[in-house]
N, C-alpha and C positions, 0 to 999 in steps of 0.2 A: 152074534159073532159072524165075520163076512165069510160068505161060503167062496173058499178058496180055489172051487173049480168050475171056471169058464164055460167050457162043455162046447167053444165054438173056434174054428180055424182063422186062419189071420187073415185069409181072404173072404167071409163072411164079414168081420169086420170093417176089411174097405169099403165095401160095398153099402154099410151102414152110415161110414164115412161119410161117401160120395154123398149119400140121404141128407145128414147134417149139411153141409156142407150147401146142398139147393134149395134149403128151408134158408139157410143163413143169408144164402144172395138178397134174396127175396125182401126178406125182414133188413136189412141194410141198406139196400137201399130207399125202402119204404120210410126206415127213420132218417137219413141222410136227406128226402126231399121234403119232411117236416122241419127238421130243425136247423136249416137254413134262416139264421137273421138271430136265433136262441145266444139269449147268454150263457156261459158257462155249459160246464159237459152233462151231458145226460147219466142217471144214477142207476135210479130204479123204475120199474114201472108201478103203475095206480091205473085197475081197470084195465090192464094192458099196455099202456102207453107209456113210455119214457117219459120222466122229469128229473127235474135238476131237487138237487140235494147240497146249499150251500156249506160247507164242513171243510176241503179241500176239494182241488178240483183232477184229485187223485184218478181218476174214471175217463180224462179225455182221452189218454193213449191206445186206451184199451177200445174207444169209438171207429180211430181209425186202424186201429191194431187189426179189427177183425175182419174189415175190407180190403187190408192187405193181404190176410190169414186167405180169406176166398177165394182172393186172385190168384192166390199161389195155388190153389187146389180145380179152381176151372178156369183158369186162363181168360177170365174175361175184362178185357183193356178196361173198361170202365172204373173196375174195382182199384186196380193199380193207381189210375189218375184221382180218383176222389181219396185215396188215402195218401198218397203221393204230395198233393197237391195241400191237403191241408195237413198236413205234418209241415209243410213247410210254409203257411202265413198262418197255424194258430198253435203252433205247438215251441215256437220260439222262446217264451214264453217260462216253459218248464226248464229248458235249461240250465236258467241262473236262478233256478228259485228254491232261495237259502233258507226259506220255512216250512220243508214237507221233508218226512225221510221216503217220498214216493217216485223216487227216480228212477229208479229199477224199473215200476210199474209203465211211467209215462213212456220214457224215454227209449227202452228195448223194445219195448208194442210199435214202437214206430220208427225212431231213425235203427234203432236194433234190427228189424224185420226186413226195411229197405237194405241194411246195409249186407245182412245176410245171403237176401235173395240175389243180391248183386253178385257175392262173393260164389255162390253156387251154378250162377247161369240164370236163372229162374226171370231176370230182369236183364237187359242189353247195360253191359258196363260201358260208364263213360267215368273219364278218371276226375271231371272239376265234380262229380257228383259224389262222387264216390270219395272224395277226400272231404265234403260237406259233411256226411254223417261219420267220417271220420272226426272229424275236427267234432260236432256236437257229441259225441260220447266221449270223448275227450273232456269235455269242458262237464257234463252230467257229470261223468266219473268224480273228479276233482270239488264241482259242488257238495256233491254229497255226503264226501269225505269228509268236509270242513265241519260239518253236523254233528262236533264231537264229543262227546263227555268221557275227560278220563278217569278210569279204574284203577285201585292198588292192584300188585301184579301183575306190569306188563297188559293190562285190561283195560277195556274200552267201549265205548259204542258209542252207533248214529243215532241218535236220541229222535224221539219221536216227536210231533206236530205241538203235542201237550207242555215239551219244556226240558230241559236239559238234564231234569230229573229222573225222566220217562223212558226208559228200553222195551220198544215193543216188539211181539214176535215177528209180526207179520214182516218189518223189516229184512230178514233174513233174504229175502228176495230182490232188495235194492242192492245185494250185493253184484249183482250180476253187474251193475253199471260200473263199482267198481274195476272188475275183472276186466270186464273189456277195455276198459281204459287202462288198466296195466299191462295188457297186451300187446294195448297199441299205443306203449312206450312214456305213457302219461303220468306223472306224479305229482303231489298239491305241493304248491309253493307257499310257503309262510313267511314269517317277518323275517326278515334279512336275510333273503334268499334259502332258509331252510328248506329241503325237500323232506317228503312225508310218502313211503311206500303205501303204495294204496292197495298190496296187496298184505302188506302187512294188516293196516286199517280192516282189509276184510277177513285175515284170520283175528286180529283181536274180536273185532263184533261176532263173530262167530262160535268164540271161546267165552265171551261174555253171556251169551243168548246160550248158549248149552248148559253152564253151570247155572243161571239164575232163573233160569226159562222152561227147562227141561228139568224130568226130574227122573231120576234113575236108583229108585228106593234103595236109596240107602240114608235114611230118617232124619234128613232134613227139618222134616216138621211131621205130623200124625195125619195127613194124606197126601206125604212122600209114594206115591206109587208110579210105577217106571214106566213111562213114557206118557205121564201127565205131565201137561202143558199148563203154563201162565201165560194169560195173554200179556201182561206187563210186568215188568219188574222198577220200583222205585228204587231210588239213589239219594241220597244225602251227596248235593254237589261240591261240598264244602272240602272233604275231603276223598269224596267218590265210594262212601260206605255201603253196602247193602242195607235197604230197612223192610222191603215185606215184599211180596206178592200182590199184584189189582189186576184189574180190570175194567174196561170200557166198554166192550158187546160181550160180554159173556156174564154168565149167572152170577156170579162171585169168583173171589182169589183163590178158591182152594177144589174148583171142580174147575172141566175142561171146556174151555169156546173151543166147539169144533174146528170150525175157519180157522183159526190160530193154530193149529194142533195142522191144518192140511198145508198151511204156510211154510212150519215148520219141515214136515216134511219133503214138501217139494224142492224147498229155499238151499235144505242138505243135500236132498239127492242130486239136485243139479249145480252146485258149487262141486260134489265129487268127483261127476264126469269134469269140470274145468280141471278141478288141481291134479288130474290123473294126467293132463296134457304138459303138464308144464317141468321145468328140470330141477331136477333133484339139486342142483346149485344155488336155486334161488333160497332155499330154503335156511341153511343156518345162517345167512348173511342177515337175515332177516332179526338175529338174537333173543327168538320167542323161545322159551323153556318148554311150550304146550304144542310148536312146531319146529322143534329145533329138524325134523327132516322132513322130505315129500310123505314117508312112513307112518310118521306120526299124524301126520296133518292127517291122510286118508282114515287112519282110522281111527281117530276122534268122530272124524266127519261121519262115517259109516257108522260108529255107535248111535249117534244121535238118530240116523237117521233110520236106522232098524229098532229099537226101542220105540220112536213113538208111532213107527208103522204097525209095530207088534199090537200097542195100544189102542189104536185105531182098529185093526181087526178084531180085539176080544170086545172094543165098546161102539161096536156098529152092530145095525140087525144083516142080517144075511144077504141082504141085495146089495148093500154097500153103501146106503145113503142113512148117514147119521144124522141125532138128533140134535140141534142147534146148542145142547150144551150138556155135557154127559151130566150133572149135577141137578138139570131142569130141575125146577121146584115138583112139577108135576107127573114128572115120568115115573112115580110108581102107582098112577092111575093106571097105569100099562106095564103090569110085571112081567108082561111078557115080550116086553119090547125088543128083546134082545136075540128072542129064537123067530119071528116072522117077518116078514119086507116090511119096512117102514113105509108106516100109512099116512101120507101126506095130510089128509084131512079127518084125520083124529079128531077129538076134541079137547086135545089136554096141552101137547108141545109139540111146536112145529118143528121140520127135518129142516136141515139147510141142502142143498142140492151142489151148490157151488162149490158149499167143502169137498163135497166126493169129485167135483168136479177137478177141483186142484190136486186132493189128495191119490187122483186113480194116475196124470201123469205122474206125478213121485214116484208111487209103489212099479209103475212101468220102469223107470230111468233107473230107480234104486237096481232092479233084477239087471236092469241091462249093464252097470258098471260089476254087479256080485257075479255076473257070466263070466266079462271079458276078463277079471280079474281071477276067475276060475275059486270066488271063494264060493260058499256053502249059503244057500237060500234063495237063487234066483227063484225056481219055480216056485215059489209059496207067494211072493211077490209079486209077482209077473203073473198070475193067476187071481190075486185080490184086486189091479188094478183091473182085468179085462172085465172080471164080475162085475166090478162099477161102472167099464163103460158101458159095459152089457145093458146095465139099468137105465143109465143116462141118455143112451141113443135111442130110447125109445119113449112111445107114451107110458107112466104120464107126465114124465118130466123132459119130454121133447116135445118142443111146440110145434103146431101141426096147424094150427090157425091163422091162415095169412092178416087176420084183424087185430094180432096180436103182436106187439112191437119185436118182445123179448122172445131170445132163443131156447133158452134153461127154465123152467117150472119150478115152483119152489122152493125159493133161495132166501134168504132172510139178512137183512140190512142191520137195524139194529132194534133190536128187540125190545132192551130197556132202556130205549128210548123213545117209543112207538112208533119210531117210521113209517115203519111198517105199512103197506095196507091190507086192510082184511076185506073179503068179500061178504060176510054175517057180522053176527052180534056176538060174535068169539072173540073178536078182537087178534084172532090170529094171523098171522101171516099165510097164506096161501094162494097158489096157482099164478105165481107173481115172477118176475124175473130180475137180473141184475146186470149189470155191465159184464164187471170179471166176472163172473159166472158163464155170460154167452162167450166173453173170450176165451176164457180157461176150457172151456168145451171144444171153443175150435180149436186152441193149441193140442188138442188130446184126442182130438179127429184127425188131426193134423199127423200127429205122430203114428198114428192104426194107418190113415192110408199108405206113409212113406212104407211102414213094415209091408203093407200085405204088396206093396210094388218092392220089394227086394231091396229098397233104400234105408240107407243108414237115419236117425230120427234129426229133427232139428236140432242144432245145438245155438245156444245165444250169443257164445263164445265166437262162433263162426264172423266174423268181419272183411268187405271188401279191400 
């Protein structure tokens, strides 16, 4: 269980920040002057060093996402032009591309981030620029939507890379492309000029991915327990039926892929902060039964996203970095896995790092929208996410070796699939790093320094 008290102030934290943050320049640009002439985006590392992993090319946003991420945090011009610069000749690219539900991912890491920093000061506004990334989240927005498979019930979803059948979790976080794109006025246009809310679009997937995704025991099936996660849920497209529970990187359909489970999280805490901005009018225009007001929508959204944070704290060890799949075949080689800090080089199941990585901003953004709304559990929250940056911002899953590409330590790609690389004859994954993993680190340094300087956190919503 994650020990739920930090025991450190918020200006220790910048300060650890600022650490990330000069390890990151470093390693960024280090791979930025190798992978000049490379095809395709860098995944994971082997031995240290980033390679591509042909699957989707879900990972490039996030290359130059985190050279923006630095630049925003030490103001160094370089950072800004090399992610600047190639958002705009290689990330073109991602905008019309109607075969990944990974727009969120690409697309906010970069014209998102640009268009942000604009909207704050952070970057010198110029307005033909500044209607550029308006105009590309515009068009993100709108692709991604088109990605649709409908459900009985007013139900729906962006179907994942696998096929029209496939609702993945991870998804829950391309909605942010959405949103911005409904903000800034944007709706998909279909056959004979039909328009399609795309904020509606983001509350059905939303509503779809909680009931078929999430699971809030009340005995669905016999390991219905509240706030286990599916990483996918199948569909019969024929008539948009439910037919089971799978999986793709996690152990089986009926225990929890971490990763999936820190997606979910984050993907609801920060769709919460959006729909808290937005008016109470948009909402029954909308004629959803599951958001007939701004009310409801919140807290659906807030259920989901407090159940499986709950879940997450009872099935993590006390530092906060869980094991790559609560079900692991071999985690009761380790029955005590659950009362001491996960031991990364075990010899039975590897941690993933990334998930604490995504899952520590959530449990932060979740406390900060249960503050301002003056409900009941920020501090329990707000004290699981700093305990895992606690862990993360340091050794041994901060990289400290300038010979080493990646920033995050111990992350794991796809397991049952042996991506993976191992350093022995274990076969396991370890001391290895990943794209989103070093990104997801710097948005979650990113967010501890804005606090311990008296600033409000990033938000994705935010647009020039």
């Amino acid at each position: 269980m994650v020990d739920v008290k930090s025991g450190k102030d918020r200006k220790a934290f910048g300060r650890e920040a600022d650490r990330v943050f000069a390890l990151a320049a470093a390693k960024t640009r280090t791979l930025a002057d190798r992978w000049a002439g490379e095809k395709g985006a860098p995944v994971f590392t082997m031995g240290g060093k980033y390679t591509l992993r042909g699957w989707t090319e879900w990972t490039q946003g996030f290359q130059f996402g985190n050279a923006l991420l630095v630049y925003e945090a030490i103001k160094e011009p370089w950072f800004l032009e090399y992610g600047r610069s190639s958002t705009l000749s290689l990330m073109t690219l991602h905008l019309t591309n109607f075969g990944v539900h990974d727009h969120g991912f690409n697309n906010i890491s970069t014209y998102g981030n640009l268009s942000r920093m604009m909207a704050e000061g952070t970057v010198a506004r110029d307005e033909w620029e500044a209607e550029f990334y308006r105009l590309a989240l515009k068009v993100s927005g709108a692709v991604q939507a088109k990605r649709w498979t409908h459900v009985p019930d007013s139900l729906g979803f962006i179907y994942s890379f696998n096929g029209a059948h496939s609702l993945f979790a991870d998804t829950i976080r391309s909605l942010r492309v959405l949103a911005v794109a409904h903000s800034l006025g944007q709706s998909l246009c279909c056959e004979q000029d039909k328009k399609v809310s795309l904020l509606a679009r983001l509350l059905r997937h939303a509503e779809t991915t909680a009931r078929y995704n999430v699971y809030f025991g009340n005995g669905r099936d016999r390991w219905d327990i509240p706030g286990r996660v599916a990483h996918e849920s199948l569909f019969n497209v024929e008539g948009g039926s439910y037919r089971c529970p799978s999986t793709q990187q996690g152990y089986s359909a009926f225990s929890t892929w971490t990763r999936g489970l820190a997606w979910i999280i984050l993907g609801y805490a920060e769709e919460l902060e959006y729909l808290a901005t937005l008016s109470e009018s948009e909402f029954p225009s909308l004629g959803l039964p599951y958001a007939a007001s701004k009310q409801a929508a919140l807290d659906r959204f807030e259920e989901v996203a407090r159940v499986t944070c709950d879940f997450y704290i009872e099935n993590s060890p006390p530092d906060g970095i869980p094991y790559w799949d609560t079900g692991a075949p071999n985690l009761w080689k380790l029955p005590d896995h659950l009362d001491r800090p996960a031991d990364p080089w075990n010899p039975c199941e590897p941690v993933d790092a990334s998930a604490a990585a995504i899952a520590a901003q959530g449990f932060l953004r979740l406390a900060g929208y249960l503050a301002a709304a003056g409900r009941q559990g920020a501090e329990r929250y707000e004290a699981a996410g700093l305990r895992l940056a606690l862990t993360l911002m340091d050794e041994p899953y901060l990289s400290t070796d300038p010979k080493r590409e990646g920033l995050l330590l111990h992350s794991v790609y796809h397991l049952p699939n042996g991506w993976d690389a191992s350093p022995d004859s274990s076969g396991l994954p370890r001391g290895e790093s990943c794209m989103w993993g070093d990104y997801h680190l710097l948005e979650l340094a990113l967010f501890l320094k804005r606090a311990a300087e008296g600033r409000q956190p990033q938000r994705f919503f935010t647009v020039a």
